[in-house]
Structure formats: structure tokens, C-alpha cells
N, C-alpha and C positions, 0 to 999 in steps of 0.2 A: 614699514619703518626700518629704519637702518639700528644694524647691531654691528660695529665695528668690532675690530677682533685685535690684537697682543699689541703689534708695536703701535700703531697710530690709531688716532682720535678721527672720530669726523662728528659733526654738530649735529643737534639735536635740539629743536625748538620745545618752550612751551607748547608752541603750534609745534608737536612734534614731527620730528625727521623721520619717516618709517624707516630708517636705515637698520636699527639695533636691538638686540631681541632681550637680551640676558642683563640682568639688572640694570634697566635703563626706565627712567622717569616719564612717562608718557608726555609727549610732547608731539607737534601736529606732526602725524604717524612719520613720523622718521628724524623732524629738525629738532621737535621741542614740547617741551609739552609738562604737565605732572597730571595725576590722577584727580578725578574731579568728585570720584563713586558716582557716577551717573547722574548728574545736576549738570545739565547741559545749558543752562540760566545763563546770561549773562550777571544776573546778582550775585550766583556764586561764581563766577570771570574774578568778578569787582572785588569778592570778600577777600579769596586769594591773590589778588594782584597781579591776574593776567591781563591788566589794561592798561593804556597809557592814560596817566594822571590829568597829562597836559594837552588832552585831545578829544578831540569827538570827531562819526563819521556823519555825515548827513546826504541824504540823498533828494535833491531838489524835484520840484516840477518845472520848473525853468533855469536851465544856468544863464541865462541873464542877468538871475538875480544874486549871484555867485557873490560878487564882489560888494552888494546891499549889506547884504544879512552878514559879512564877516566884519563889517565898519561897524557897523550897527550896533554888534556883540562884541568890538571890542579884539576880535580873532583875526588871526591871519591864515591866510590861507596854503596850509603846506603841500597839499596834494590834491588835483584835479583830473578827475576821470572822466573827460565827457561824453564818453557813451552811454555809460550807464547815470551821468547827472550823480557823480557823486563826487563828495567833500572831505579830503579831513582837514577840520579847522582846528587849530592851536592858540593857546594862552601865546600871548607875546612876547614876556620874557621872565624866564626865573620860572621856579616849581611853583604854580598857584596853590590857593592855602586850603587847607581843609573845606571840606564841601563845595568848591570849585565844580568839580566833575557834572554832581547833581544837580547844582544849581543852573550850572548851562546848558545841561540837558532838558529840564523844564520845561527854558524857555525858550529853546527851541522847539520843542516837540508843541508848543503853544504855535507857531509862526504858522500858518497857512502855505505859505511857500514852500514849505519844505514835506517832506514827503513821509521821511522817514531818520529818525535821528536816535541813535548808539555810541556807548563808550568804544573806542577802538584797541581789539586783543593785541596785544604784546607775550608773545612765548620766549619763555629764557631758553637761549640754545644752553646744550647740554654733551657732554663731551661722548664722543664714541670712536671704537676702535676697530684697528683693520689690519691683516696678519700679512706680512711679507712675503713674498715665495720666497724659497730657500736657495736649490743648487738650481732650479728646472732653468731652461735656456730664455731669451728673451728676444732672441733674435733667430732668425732661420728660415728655411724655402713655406711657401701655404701658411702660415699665421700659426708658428710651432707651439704657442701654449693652446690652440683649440683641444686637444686632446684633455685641458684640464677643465672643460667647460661642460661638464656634464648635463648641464639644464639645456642646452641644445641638443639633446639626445632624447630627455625625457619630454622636449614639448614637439619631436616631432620635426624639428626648424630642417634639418638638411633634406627630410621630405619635401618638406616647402619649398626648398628653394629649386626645387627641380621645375617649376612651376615659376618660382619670383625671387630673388632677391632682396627685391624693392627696386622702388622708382627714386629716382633723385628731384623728382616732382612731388614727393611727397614730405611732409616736414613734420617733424617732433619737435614741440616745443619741451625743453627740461625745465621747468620753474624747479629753484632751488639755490646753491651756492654758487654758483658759476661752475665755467669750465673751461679748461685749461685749454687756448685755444692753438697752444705751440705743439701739442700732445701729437707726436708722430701719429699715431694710428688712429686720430679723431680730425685734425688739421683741414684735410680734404673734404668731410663731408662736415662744416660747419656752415650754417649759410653765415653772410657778410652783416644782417640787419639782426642782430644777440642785442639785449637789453637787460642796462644796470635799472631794476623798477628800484629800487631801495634811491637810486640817487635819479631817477628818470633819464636817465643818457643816454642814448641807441648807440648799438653799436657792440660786436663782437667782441671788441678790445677789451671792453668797459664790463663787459659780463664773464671774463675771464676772471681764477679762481685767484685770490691774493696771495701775492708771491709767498707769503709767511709758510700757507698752506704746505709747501714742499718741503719744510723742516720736520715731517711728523711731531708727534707727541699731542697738545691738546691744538695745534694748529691744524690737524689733520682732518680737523671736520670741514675744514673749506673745498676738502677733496672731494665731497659725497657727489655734489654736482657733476664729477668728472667721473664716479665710479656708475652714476646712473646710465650719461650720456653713451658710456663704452659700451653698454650692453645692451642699447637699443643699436647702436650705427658703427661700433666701431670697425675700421673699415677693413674688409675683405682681400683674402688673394695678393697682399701685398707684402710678403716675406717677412710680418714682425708681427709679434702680441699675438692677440687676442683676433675674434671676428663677432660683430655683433649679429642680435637676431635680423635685422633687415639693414645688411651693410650696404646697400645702396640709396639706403635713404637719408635725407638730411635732419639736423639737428639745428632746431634755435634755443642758444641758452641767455636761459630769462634769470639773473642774478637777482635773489631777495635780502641776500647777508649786509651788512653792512661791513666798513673794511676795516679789520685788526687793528688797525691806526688806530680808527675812529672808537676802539672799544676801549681801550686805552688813553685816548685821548680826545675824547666828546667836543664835536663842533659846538663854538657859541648859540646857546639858547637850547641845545640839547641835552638830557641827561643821560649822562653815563652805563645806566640802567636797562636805559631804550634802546642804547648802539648795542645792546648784547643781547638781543631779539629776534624774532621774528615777526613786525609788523602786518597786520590782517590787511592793512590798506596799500602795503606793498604787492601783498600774494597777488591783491584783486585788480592793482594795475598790471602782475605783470600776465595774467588769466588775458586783460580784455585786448593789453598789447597782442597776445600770439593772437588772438582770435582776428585781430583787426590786421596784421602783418603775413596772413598766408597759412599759419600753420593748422595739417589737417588733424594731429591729435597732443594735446596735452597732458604731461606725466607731472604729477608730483608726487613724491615719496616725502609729504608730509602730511602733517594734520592738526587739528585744535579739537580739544573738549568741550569747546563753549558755540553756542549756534549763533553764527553772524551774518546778519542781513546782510550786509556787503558783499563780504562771498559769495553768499547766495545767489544775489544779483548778478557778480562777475560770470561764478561758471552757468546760468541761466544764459548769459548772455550769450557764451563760448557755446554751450549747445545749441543755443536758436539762431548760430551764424555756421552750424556745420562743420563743429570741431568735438571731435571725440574727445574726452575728459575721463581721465585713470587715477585714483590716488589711492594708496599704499592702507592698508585696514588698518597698521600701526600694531606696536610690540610689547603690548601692556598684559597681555592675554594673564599672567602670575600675576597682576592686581584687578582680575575683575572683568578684562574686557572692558573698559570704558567707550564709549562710542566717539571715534574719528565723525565729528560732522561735516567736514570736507568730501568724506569718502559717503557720507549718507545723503545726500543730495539727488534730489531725484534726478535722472537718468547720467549720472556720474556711475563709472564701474568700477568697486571697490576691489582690492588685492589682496586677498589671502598668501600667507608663505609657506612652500613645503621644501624637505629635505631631500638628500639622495633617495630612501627609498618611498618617496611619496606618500611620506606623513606630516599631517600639520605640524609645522612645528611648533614649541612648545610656549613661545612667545607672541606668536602670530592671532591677533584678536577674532573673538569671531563673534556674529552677531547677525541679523536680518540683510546687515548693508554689503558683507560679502558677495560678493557677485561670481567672482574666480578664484582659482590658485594658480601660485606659478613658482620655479623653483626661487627658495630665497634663502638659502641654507649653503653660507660658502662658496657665493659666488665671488668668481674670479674677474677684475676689469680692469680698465684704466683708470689710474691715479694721477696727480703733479709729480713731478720730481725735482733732483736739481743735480747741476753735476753730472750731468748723461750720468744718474741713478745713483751718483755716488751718495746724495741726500736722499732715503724715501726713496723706492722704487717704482717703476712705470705700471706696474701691472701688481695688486693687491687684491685679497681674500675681502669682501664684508656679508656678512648676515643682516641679516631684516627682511621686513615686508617692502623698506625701501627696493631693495633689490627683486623682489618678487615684480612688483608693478612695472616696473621698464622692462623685466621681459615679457610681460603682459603687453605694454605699450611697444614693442618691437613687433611684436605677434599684430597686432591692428595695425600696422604701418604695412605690414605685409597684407592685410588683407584691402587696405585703402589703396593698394597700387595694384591690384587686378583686378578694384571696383573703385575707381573713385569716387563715385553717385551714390555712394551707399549714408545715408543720415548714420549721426550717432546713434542713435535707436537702434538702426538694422547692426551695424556694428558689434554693438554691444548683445542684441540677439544671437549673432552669428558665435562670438566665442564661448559664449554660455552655453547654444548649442552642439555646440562641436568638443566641448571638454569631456574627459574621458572621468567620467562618476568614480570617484575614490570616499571612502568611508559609508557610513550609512546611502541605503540605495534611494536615488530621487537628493532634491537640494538638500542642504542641508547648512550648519550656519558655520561652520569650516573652510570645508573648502568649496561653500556657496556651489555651483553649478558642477565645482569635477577642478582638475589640474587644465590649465590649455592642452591642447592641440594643435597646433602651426598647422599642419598640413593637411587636415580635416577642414580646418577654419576656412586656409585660404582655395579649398576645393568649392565650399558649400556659398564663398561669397562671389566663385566664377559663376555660379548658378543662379543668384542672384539679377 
């Protein structure tokens, strides 16, 4: 989860953002989220109001029959995922009236045609921050802020790359806010097919971060997408910033935000409410999009309290097509640990967070679904700016488990490019195997398998 840090905000879902550690609301581990105490129900989704009122998801046995059953009931149809044959259908206009939700749920869940039918989560983003550098330089020969990248030291990465870089054949997808696709030191390794799922549009343009984002303050959460992206690929050897874990490889950013405008000023037949979300039926278009468009592993530094068959289906899908699946354990750990069920998804690898000297840290959740650690305590990346930096500067501090998972997901980009035939299973063995045991000896529900190892990893998957 993401824990932004002093001068700027980055978001934070119901479905929180794993971006933020230090009094932040759980939310799908890093966008959004609030604390559930462990009722992973969709009834209690419903009691709370992390659902959309005016929506259901339905998963057909035949999308032929798509366009019947939405006349039929009266619904239209907002969202169509035909890989996985699934629906969200919507009330047609206006807030429907009290017991609307249940009532359409009923009757669908009656229809033979349909498979499988649920309220659809909505996580309230939630504001989080991110600490400026101060005098440090921002320009210079070899990527002059590496020096302040400590978690490429503690996972091992410049071992690695004597060995790989990464392949530019290989692609990360970042589900999340967009990302800033003007950003000097991200620019060149973005591929050209990035996806707005919030509004279905392809396109890099479209999944960049909203321009608002580079005003800092509570706009700042638009950044998190851009501080993920930096620390998996940002790119190498090229005399500015930062250098990410596998700067050779590329990035597709999958944009789930909705756009500032629209939070402020809700499209017709939309409420107000919903544009300041995190929709579950966006997450799971924009899952089955990277899975269907090339990409070999997908990051999100999010998560939801509440267990959704959609999801489920999506990254089910994303695994049984050959694409690694990381997301963030989330930063509630001071209420409880709730369980990220994003991150507990069978054969998904969940992201534990740790700090400089390789301790969990204090907000980072832990539980059976942890699978790794990886540093997420002060990590340093790429932000928006404006102003060549005179708005928000190019390169920012955030804490979270958000940031733990993409140098998790940096680390399997590197091992996916000196094996590309590796399933997500071996994958996900490979860094589990290769993490260096910190706390209690053997697993454990912290830092699950040990902190990574980049260079261990991508030794044992040349062996492979």
C-alpha cells in the first residue's frame, strides 16, 4: 500500500492503494480502502457502502445473451469484459430507490443464463503523501539520484544486472492511476498500447496521470501510478533521476482513476460518489486487458477488503494466460491486518514492506497471503511535475507496501527476461525461493518467504 509522505497526497482506494502506511484507512492495499475487521462478506461490502448502489456484476454463460437479460431488467449495459463473459449492468437513470440493489440481484441470480451475479465494490480513494527531495541534484552523468535508492542495494539488483537488466520484450503492466507518459526518465520505456479501463480507451495518452496531479497537495494521489511505474523500469544510464529495478523493460500503464474533472463534476447518469472510487469492474477490465495485450507480469499496489468474484475471475484469468500477478499486502497492519483479498488470491504474490534496515515495517499487513518482502519504506521515484519542477518535483519519497510490490514486480521482470517460459507458479517459486529469511526462521506471516533477492532470483531461474 502506499503511504505518501509531507508535501503531496497520492490516492488511496476503498479498494485500497498499498501506497501508505502511517494513519491511512485501508483501502485496496495502497488506492482505498477502510477497515472491514475481517468480514470479507460482500454483506458487509453492502452495510458499509463499498458498493455501487446503481450496479450489479454478472457473469454470463453466453455473451450472446448480453444484450437479452439487460432489456429484459430494464439495465444497461456499462461494462463488457468478454473474456471472461462478464457484465456490469446499471439502473438507467437517477439513484434507484431503496432495495433496488437486492432486488436485481434476486432476479438475476434466478436467470439460468447467468452464471454468477454480485453487487459491484466501489473503494473511496483516500488522500496520501509524498516528501520532496530537498537540495539532492536531479540531473547529472549515470542516474545521479541512484545513490539515494537504497532498496537496490538491499535486493541485491546491481548483482542482477550483471547477468540482465531486462529485456525490452518483456512488459509490466501498472494497474493503478496512470502514468505520466511525458516523464523524462519513463518516456522511452512505455509501450504505445496503455489503457484508460475506468473509461475503456486504449491508448498511452489516455492512461496518462491527470494533469491536476502535478499541483501536489490532495491532487497528488494521481501520482502513485507514476511512483510505481519508476521503480519497476525507470530507465537506465541516461544522465537523469532515478534507475529502476529492470530498466530495460517496458511498462504498460493500465489507468483505473477516474478524472478530477469528473470528480467534481460527475457525467450525466453518474454519481458523484462513484467518480471518487475505485471501481472492482474497472480493476478486472483493466487485469484481463494487460493479459490479453502482451503483458508478462502485472503490479498493483492496490487492494479491497471484500472478496469479489470478478476479480477473481480476472486475475484467474491473467494467471491461466501466463502473466505473473503481484499486489501490495496493504498498510493497515495498526488496525488488525485486514486481509487484502486481491493479494490473497491463489497463485497471486502478495507484498510485504520493509525499511532500511530490514524490518517489517510497522504498517505493512501480514497474514498467510504474504508471499515476500521488499524494500517499501522511503522509496524514492518518479512523480508528474510541472514547470520543468517548478510545480511538484520529478522525483519523490513514498512509503507503502505500494512501493514494496513494484520492486517485487521489477525483480520478476528480471527474472521473466532470462527465462521467459517460466509460468507464473515457477515465477512466483523462484522468488520465494531465492529470498533472504529475515525474522523468525522458515516462513513466516511478515515477511512471508524472506526480503527478495534480485540476484539469487535471476541466477536460480537461468537454471530453470
Amino acid at each position: 500500500m502506499i503511504r505518501l509522505r509531507s508535501l503531496t497526497c497520492a490516492v488511496v482506494f476503498s479498494a485500497v492503494l498499498a501506497g501508505c502506511g502511517q494513519g491511512a484507512t485501508p483501502f485496496a492495499p495502497g488506492l482505498g480502502g477502510t477497515v472491514n475487521e475481517g468480514d470479507t462478506s460482500m454483506a458487509m461490502a453492502k452495510k458499509k457502502g463499498h458498493v455501487k448502489k446503481d450496479a450489479v456484476m454478472v457473469q454470463l454463460r453466453d455473451m450472446k445473451d448480453a444484450q437479452a437479460i439487460a432489456r429484459e431488467n430494464g439495465l444497461e449495459i456499462a461494462r463488457a469484459i468478454a473474456p471472461i463473459r462478464l457484465l456490469e449492468l446499471r439502473a438507467p437513470e437517477g439513484a434507484p430507490q431503496n432495495g433496488w440493489l437486492d432486488g436485481t440481484l434476486k432476479k438475476l441470480e434466478g436467470d439460468k443464463r447467468i452464471a454468477m451475479a454480485e453487487p459491484c465494490l466501489a473503494m473511496k480513494l483516500k488522500e496520501r503523501r509524498a516528501e520532496s527531495l530537498k537540495d539532492e541534484p536531479i540531473e547529472g552523468p549515470n542516474d545521479p539520484l541512484k545513490p539515494l535508492q537504497y532498496s537496490l542495494e538491499a535486493m541485491q539488483v546491481p548483482a542482477a544486472w550483471k547477468v540482465t537488466m531486462g529485456s525490452p520484450d518483456v512488459v509490466v503492466a501498472v494497474i493503478d492511476s496512470g502514468v505520466d507518459h511525458k516523464h523524462k526518465d519513463l518516456s522511452n520505456n512505455l509501450v504505445a498500447h496503455g489503457y484508460d479501463a475506468y473509461h475503456s480507451k486504449k491508448g498511452t495518452e489516455h492512461a496518462t496521470t491527470d494533469t491536476m496531479s502535478r499541483f501536489g497537495g490532495m491532487f497528488a494521489s494521481y501520482g502513485h501510478g507514476t511512483h510505481v511505474a519508476g521503480i519497476i523500469a525507470a530507465e537506465g544510464n541516461n544522465n537523469r533521476g532515478i534507475v529502476g529495478v529492470a530498466p530495460k523493460c517496458k511498462i504498460m500503464p493500465i489507468k483505473i482513476f477516474p478524472s478530477l474533472v469528473e470528480m467534481v463534476r460527475p457525467k450525466k447518469n453518474e454519481r458523484a460518489e462513484d467518480q471518487n472510487a475505485i471501481i472492482a469492474s474497472a480493476v478486472a477490465e483493466g487485469i484481463v486487458y494487460a493479459a490479453e495485450h502482451g503483458a508478462d507480469v502485472i503490479n498493483m499496489s492496490l487492494g479491497f477488503p471484500t472478496e469479489s468474484q470478478s476479480l477473481a475471475l480476472a486475475c484467474n484469468y491473467a494467471l491461466q494466460k501466463g502473466v505473473t500477478v503481484l499486489v501490495a499486502a496493504g498498510n493497515e497492519r495498526m488496525e488488525g491486518s485486514p486481509v487484502n483479498t486481491l493479494a490473497n488470491q491463489p497463485g497471486v504474490i502478495g507484498v510485504g514492506a520493509t525499511d532500511e534496515e530490514d524490518r517489517v515495517t510497522f504498517f505493512s499487513n501480514s497474514g498467510k497471503y504474504v508471499s515476500i518482502a521488499a524494500p517499501g519504506w522511503r522509496v524514492l521515484s518518479t512523480m508528474p511535475s510541472f514547470f520543468n519542477g517548478l510545480i511538484a518535483k520529478p522525483y519523490q519519497y513514498m512509503d507503502g507496501t505500494s512501493m514494496a510490490c513494484p520492486n517485487a514486480a521489477g525483480v520478476a521482470a528480471l527474472v521473466k527476461s532470462v527465462n521467459p517460459k517460466l509460468s507464473p507458479a515457477q515465477v512466483k517459486s523462484i522468488l520465494e525461493q531465492s529470498a533472504d529469511d529475515r525474522g523468525p526462521k522458515g516462513y513466516d506471516e511478515s515477511y512471508g518467504h524472506g526480503r527478495l533477492n534480485a540476484a539469487r532470483a535471476v541466477q536460480l531461474a537461468q537454471g530453470k
